[in-house]
C-alpha positions in Angstrom: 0.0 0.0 0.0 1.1 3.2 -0.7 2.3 6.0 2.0 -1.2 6.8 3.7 -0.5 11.2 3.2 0.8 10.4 0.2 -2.4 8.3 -0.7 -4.5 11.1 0.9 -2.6 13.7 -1.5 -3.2 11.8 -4.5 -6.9 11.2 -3.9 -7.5 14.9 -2.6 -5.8 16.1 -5.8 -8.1 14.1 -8.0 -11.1 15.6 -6.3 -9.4 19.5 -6.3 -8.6 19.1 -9.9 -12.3 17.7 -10.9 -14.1 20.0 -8.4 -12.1 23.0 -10.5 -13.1 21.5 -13.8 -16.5 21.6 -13.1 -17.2 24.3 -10.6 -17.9 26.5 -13.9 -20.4 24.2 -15.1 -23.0 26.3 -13.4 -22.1 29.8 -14.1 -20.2 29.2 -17.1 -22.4 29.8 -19.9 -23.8 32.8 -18.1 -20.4 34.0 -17.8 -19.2 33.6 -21.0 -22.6 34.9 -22.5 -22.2 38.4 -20.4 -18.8 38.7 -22.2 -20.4 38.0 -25.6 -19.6 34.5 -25.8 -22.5 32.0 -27.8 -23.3 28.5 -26.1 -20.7 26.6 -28.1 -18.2 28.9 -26.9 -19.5 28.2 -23.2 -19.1 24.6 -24.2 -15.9 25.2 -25.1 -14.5 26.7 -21.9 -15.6 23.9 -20.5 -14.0 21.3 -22.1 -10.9 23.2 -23.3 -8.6 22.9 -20.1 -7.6 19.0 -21.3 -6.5 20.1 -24.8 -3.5 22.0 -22.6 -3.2 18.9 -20.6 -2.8 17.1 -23.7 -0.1 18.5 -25.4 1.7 19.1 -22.2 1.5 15.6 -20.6 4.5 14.2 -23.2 7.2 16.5 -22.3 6.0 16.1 -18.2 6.5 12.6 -19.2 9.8 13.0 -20.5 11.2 15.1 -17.7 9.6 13.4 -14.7 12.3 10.6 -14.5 9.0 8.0 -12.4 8.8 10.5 -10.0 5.4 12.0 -8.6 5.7 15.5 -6.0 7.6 18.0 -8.8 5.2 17.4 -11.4 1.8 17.7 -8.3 3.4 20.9 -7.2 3.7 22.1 -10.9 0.1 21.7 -11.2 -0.5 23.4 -8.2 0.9 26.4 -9.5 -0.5 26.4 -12.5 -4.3 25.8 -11.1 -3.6 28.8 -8.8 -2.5 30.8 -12.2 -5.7 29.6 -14.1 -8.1 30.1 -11.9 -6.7 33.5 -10.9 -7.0 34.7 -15.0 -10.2 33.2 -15.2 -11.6 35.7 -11.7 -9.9 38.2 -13.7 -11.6 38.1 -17.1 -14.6 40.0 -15.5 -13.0 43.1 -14.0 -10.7 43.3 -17.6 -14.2 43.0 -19.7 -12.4 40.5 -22.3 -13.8 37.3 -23.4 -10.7 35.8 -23.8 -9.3 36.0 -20.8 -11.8 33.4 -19.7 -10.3 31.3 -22.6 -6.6 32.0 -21.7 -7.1 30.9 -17.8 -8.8 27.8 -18.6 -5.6 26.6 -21.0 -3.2 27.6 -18.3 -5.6 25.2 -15.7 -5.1 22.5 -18.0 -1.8 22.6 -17.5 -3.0 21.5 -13.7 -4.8 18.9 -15.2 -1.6 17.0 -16.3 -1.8 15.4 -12.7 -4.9 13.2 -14.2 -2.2 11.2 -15.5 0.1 10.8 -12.1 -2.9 10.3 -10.1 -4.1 7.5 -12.4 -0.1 6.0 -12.6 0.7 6.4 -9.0 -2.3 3.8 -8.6 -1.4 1.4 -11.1 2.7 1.6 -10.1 4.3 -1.5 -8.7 6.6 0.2 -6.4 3.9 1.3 -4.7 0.5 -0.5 -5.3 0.3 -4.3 -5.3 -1.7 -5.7 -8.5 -4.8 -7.2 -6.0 -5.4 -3.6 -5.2 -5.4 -1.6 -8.2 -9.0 -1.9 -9.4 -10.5 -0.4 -5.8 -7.6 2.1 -5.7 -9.0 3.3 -8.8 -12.4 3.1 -7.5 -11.4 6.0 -5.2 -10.3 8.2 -8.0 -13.8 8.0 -9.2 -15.2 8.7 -6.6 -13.6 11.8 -6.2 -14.7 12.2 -9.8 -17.7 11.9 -8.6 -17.5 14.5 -5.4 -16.1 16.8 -8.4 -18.9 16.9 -10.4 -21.5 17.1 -7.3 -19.5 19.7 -5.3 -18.2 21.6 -8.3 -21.7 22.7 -9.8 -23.1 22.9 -6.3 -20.8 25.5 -5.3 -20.1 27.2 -8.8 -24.2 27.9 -8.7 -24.1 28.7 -4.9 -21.8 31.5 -5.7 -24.0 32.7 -8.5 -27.4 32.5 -6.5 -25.5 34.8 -3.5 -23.7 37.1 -6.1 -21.0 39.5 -4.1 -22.2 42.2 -6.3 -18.7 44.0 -7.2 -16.2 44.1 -10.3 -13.8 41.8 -9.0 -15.5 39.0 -6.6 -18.9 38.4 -7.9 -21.8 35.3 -8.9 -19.4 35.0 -12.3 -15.8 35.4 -10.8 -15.7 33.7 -7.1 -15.4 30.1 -8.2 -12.0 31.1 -9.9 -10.9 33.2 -6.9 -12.3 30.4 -4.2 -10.3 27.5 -5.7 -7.5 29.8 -6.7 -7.0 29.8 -2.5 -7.7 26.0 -2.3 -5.3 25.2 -4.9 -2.5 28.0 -3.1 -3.0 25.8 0.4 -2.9 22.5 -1.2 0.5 23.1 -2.6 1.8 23.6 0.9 0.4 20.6 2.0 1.8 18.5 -0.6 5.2 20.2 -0.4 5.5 19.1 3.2 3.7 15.7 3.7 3.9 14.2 0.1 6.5 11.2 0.1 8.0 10.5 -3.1 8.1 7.2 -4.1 11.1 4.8 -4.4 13.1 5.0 -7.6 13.3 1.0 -7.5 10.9 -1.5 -6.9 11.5 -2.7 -2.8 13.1 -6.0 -2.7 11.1 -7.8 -1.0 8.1 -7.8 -4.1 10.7 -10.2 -5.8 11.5 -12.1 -3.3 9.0 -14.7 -4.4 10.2 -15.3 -7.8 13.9 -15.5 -6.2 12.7 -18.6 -4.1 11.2 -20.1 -6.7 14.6 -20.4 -8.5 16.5 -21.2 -5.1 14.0 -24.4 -4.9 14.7 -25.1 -8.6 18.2 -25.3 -7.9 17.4 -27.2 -5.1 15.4 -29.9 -7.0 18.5 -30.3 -9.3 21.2 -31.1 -6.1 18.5 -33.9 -5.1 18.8 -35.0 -8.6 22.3 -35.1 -8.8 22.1 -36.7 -5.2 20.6 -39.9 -6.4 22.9 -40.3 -9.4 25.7 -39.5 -7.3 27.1 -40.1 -3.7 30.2 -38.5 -3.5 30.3 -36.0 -0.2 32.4 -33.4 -2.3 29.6 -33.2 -5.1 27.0 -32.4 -2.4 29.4 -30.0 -0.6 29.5 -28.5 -3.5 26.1 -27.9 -4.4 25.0 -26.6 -1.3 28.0 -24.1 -1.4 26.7 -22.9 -4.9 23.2 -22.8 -3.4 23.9 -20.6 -0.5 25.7 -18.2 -3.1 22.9 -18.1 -5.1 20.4 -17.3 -2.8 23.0 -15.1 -1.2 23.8 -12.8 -4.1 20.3 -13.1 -5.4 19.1 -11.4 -2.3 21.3 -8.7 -2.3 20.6 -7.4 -5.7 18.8 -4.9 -5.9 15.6 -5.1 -8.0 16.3 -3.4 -11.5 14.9 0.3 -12.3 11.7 0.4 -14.5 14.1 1.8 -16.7 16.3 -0.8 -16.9 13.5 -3.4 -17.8 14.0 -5.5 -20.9 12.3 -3.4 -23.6 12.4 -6.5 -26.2 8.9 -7.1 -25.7 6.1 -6.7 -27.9 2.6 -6.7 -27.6 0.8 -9.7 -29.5 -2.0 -8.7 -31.9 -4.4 -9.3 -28.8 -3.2 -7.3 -26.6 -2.9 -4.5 -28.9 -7.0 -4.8 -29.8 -7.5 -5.1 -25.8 -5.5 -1.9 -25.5 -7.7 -0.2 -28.4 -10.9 -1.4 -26.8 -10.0 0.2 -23.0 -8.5 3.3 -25.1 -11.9 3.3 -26.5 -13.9 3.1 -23.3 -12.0 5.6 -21.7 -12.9 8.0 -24.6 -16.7 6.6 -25.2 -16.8 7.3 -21.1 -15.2 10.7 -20.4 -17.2 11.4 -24.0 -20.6 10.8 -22.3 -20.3 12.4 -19.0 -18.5 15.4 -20.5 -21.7 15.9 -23.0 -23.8 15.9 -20.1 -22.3 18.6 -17.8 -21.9 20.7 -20.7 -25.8 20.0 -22.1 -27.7 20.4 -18.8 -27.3 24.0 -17.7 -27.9 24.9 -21.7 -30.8 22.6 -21.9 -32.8 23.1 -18.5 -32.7 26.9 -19.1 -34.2 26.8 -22.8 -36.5 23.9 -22.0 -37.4 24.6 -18.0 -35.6 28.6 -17.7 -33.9 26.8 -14.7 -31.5 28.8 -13.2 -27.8 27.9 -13.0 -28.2 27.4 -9.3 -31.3 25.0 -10.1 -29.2 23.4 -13.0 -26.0 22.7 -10.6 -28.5 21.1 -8.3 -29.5 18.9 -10.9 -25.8 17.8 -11.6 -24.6 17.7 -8.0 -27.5 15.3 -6.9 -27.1 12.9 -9.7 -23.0 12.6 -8.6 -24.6 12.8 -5.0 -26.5 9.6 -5.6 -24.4 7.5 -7.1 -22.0 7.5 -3.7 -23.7 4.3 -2.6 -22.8 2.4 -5.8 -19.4 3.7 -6.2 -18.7 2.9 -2.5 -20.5 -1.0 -3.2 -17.9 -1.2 -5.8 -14.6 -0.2 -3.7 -15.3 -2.8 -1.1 -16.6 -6.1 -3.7 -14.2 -5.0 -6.8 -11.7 -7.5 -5.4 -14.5 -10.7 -6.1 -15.7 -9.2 -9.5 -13.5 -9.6 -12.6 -12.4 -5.9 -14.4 -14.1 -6.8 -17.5 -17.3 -7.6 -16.0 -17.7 -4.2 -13.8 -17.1 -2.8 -17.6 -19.8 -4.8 -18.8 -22.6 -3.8 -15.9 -21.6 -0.3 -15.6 -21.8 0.4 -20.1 -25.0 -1.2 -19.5 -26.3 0.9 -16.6 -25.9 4.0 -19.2 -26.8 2.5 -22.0 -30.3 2.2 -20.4 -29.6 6.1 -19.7 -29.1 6.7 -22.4 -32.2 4.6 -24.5 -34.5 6.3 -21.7 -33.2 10.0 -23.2 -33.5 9.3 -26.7 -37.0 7.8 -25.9 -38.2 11.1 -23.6 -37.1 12.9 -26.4 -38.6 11.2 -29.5 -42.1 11.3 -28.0 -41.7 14.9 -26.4 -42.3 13.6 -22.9 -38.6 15.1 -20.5 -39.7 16.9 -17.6 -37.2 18.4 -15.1 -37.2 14.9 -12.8 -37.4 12.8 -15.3 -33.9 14.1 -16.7 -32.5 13.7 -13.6 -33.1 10.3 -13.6 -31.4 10.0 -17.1 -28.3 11.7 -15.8 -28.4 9.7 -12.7 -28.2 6.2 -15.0 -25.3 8.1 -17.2 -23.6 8.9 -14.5 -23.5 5.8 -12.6 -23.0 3.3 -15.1 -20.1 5.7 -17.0 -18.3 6.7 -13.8 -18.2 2.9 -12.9 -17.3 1.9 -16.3 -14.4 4.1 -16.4 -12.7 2.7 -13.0 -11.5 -0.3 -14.9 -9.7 0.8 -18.1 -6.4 1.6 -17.0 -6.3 -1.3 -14.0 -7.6 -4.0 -16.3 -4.3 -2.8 -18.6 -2.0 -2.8 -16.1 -2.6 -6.4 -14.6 -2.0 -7.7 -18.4 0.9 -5.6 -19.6 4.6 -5.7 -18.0 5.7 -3.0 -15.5 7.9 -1.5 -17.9 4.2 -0.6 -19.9 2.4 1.3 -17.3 4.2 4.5 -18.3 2.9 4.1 -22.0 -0.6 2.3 -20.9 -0.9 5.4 -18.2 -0.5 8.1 -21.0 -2.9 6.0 -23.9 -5.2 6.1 -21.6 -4.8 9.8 -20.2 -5.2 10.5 -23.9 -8.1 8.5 -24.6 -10.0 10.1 -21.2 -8.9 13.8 -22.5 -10.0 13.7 -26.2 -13.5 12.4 -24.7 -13.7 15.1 -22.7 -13.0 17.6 -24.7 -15.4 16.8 -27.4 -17.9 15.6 -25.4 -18.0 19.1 -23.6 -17.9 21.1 -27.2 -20.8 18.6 -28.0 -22.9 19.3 -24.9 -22.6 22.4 -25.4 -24.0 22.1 -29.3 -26.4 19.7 -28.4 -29.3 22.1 -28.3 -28.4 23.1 -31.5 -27.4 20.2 -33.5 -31.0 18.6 -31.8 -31.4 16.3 -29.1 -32.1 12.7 -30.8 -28.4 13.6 -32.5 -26.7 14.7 -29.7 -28.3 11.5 -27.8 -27.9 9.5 -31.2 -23.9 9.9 -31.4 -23.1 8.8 -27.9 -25.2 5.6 -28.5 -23.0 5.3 -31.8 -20.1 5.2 -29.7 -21.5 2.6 -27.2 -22.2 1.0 -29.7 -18.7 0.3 -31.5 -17.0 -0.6 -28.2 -19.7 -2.8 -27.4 -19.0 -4.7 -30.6 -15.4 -4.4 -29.5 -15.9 -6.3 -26.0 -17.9 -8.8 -27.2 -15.2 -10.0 -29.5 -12.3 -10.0 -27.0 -14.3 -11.0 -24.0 -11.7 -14.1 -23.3 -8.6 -11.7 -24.3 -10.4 -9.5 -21.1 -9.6 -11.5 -18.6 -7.5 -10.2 -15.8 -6.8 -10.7 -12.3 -9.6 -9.4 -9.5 -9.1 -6.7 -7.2 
């Protein structure tokens, strides 16, 4: 198990950095529409924070030599940056300042990745545990998308009428401070891990080859009788096990990088690439679409339309919570299977309200709730069900395929949410059951090649 601050760090700056993604959901569009900015462009603003995470996330990778607490407190910074611009855009009466502080949060949103790594590392996480310590980084998705629009449309119900801390700016000046006291706390109490994997997780293979040698004395025992042969073996025993003990383990680094992926490991790598897309895809449409949707169809406020978002998150606690504790009896590719299913049925309910002209204000809340819960559950498995099949030496390259695949989802699904109005609702329900579609095609064919250890 991890070091328990360290493991408190990590989580808490999963739920910081979601919380700040999505404390604009809320107030956004009203935000960027007082500036001059159309629904697409609120969409946009949205979404936009993982395209800088994106491009910056390979040279992070490059310069991060394995290690975690440089690249958390780089994040730190830049959150406190971004949401500072973003407070600011109001008082300077420019659109595109809103744009600007967004990009420079994204580059706070490179810590996705380590969060998601540090879980899945070896030197730090043993493989029985990796599926449930990834449950907790959806949960704390899941407090960041309840807390975030809860507080973003708190702050624009109470309003602080004045140029510089007001309903539009506060949620950029309130986690600016959160982020600013975070980074204290993870300067002092994170503990970085070890730049080898600890001896003792070898161990076991070690003894295995001390007992082989053993098997072959007792073989060369009943052939021969002669003292000096059996002096001799157990001599060359006691070196073995000797020196193999003292070695220390080799560096991820160092790992033999002759190996290659067979063709089935590649498609199981496309079809969790594609889940984490389909997934971040689907949820990201939906924060974006509410707020735009529920004022035109309900003139909900964004307070009421924060509500809405914050209690389906609220109510899937229970179910995420289930998951943590029976994940280790449950097989990876079968929580993928129940939770796809849970919002496909979401997602067939929407498309149905829609067609016959029946969505009311509950009713959509029960369609988010379904989304929400069966993609936030889906999405716990995709890198741990990767990193149980692939070598250590891997979970660098799985980590930042799948970083990828969860940022591109995001950021089109938020630029889609926000055109979904627009572009009308059976298309912008139509396309995300296109997409559930193709990866459900995709699991069904590599169902045995899914197979991975529980827990």
């Amino acid at each position: 198990m991890p070091d328990k601050p360290s493991l408190v760090i990590i989580i808490l700056t999963n739920i910081l950095s979601q919380t700040s993604n999505f404390i604009v959901v809320s107030s956004g569009p009203q935000y960027a529409a007082h500036l001059g900015g159309t629904n697409t462009f609120a969409g946009l603003i949205i979404g936009i924070p993982i395209l800088t995470s994106g491009m910056a996330l390979v040279p992070f990778v490059r310069l991060d030599r394995g290690l975690y607490k440089v690249p958390l407190l780089i994040s730190c910074v830049a959150a406190v940056l971004g949401n500072v611009l973003y407070g600011l855009a109001y008082r300077a009466n420019y659109l595109y300042l809103i744009l600007i502080g967004r990009l420079v949060l994204g580059i706070a949103f490179t810590n996705f990745l380590y969060t998601k790594r540090f879980f899945s590392d070896r030197r730090v996480t043993g493989i029985r545990r990796r599926t449930t310590l990834a449950s907790w980084l959806v949960i704390g998705q899941s407090v960041g998308f309840t807390v975030g629009p809860f507080v973003g449309g708190l702050l624009y119900k109470i309003g602080f009428a004045n140029e510089v801390f007001n309903g539009f700016t506060s949620p950029g000046w309130l986690m600016a401070g959160v982020w600013l006291a975070f980074g204290l706390v993870t300067l002092l109490w994170f503990k970085e891990v070890p730049r080898h994997t600890p001896v003792d997780q070898a161990l076991p293979l070690q003894h295995i080859a001390i007992q082989s040698d053993s098997a072959n004395v007792k073989d060369s025992r009943a052939q021969s009788a002669e003292p000096s042969s059996k002096a001799r073996s157990s001599i060359e025993i006691t070196t073995r096990a000797s020196d193999e003990r003292s070695r220390p383990s080799p560096s991820p680094e160092l790992e033999p990088h002759s190996y290659r992926p067979t063709r089935q490991q590649w498609a199981v790598i496309a079809t969790m690439c594609w889940f984490a897309m389909t997934c971040f895809f689907v949820l990201g449409a939906w924060e974006s679409f509410i707020p735009i949707y529920t004022l035109r169809a309900f003139d909900s406020s964004p307070f009421a339309a924060g509500n809405l978002i914050a209690l389906g998150g609220l109510c899937t606690f229970p179910f995420m919570l289930a998951n943590i504790r029976y994940s280790k009896r449950v097989q990876d590719r079968q929580i993928l299977a129940v939770g796809s299913g849970v919002g496909l049925v979401g997602l067939l309910m929407t498309i149905t309200l829609f067609a016959v002209d029946g969505m009311r204000f509950w009713s959509l809340f029960g369609c988010w709730f379904l989304v929400a819960l069966g993609f936030n559950l889906a999405s716990t498995v995709t890198l741990s069900l990767l990193s149980k099949q692939m070598p250590h030496h891997w979970n660098g390259r799985i980590s930042l395929l799948i970083q990828y695949s969860n940022f591109s989802g995001r950021v089109s699904g938020a630029v889609w949410g926000g055109a979904g109005v627009s572009v009308g609702l059976k298309s912008y329900i139509g396309l995300q059951l296109a997409l559930i579609g193709i990866g459900g095609v995709m699991f069904l064919t590599l169902w045995r090649e899914l197979k991975a250890k529980k827990g």
